[in-house]
SEFI-439777 format. One record per residue: residue number from 0; y negated, z negated, x negated of N, C-alpha, C in turn. Coordinates in steps of 0.001 Angstrom, whole numbers, plus 500000, padded with zeros to 6 digits. Layout:
nr n.py n.pz n.px ca.py ca.pz ca.px c.py c.pz c.px
NUM Y Z X Y Z X Y Z X
...
***
This chain:
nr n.py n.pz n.px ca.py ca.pz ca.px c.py c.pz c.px
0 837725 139857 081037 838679 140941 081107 837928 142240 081302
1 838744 143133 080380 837366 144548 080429 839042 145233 081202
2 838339 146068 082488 838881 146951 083110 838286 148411 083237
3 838938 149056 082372 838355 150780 082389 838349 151156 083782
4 837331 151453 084275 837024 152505 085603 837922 154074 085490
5 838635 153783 087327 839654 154865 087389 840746 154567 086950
6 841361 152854 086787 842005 152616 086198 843464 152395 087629
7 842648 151892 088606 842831 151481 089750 843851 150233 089430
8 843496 149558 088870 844063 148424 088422 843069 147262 088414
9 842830 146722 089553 841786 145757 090211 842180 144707 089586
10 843423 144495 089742 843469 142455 089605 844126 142235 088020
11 843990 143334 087468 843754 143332 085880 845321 142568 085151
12 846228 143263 086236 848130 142903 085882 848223 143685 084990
13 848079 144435 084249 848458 145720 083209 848526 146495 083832
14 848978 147278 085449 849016 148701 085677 848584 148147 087470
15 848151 149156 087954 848683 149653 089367 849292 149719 090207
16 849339 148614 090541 850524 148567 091523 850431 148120 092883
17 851450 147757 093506 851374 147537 095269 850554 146225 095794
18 850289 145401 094724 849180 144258 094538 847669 144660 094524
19 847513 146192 094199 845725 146359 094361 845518 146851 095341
20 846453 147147 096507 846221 148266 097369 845411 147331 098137
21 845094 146310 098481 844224 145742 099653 843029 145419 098653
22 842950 145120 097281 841676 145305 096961 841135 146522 096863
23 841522 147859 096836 840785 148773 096563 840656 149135 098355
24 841763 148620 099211 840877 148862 100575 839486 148350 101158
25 839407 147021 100420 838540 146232 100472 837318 146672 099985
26 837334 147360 098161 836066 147892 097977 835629 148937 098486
27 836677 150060 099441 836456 151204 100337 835701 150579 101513
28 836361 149753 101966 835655 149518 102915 834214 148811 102739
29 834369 147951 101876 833572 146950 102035 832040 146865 101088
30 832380 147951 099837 831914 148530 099283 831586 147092 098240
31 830313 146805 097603 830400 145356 096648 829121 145723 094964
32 829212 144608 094400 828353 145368 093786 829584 145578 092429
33 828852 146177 091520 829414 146527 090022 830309 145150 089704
34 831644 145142 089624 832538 144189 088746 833588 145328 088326
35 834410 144437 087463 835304 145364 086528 836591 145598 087660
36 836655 144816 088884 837731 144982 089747 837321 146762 090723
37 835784 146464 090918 835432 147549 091706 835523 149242 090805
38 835108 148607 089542 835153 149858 088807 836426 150260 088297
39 837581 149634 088578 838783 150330 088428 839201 151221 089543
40 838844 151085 091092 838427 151516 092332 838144 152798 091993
41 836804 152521 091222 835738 154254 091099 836575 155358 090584
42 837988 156032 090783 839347 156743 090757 837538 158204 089977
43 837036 158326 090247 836216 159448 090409 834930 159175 089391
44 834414 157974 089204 833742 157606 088030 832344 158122 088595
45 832019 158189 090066 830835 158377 090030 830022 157203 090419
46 830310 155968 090707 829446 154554 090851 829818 154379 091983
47 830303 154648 092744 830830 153996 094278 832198 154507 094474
48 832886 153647 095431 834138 153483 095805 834212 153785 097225
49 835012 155317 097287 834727 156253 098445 835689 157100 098856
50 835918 157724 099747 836986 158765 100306 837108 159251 098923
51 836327 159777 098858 836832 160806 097365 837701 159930 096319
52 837726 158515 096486 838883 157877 095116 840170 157523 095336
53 839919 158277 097045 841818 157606 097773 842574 158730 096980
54 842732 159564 096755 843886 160488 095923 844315 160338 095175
55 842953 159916 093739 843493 159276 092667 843996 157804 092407
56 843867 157703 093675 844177 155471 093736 845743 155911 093537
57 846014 156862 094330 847719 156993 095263 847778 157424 093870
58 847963 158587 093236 848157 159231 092158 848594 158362 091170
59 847406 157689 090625 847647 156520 090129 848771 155472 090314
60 848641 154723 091710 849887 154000 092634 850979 154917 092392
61 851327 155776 092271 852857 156410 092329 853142 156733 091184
62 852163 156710 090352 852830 156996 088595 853475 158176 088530
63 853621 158628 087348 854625 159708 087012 856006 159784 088279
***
């Protein structure tokens, strides 16, 4: 499964939703190496999963 980074769509359901929020807490916290779950995380596209990708996670999470 190919998951575009910034997608914030970890567990690779088709969109974003209230199902990734503990994996992308998980790669905040927990940090991990390169998978396609973490790089949907990277909201910011710079290689790590960090304060800076909580805005666009939510952004993302709340959709239009």
């Amino acid at each position: 499964t190919v998951i575009p980074g910034g997608s914030g769509d970890g567990n690779a359901s088709g969109s974003a939703n209230g199902d990734d929020i503990l994996g992308c807490v998980n790669a905040l916290l927990q940090g991990g190496p390169p998978s396609a779950a973490y790089c949907a995380y990277d909201m910011n596209a710079d290689g790590v999963v960090n304060i800076n990708d909580i805005a666009g996670f939510v952004t993302v999470l709340l959709g239009p």
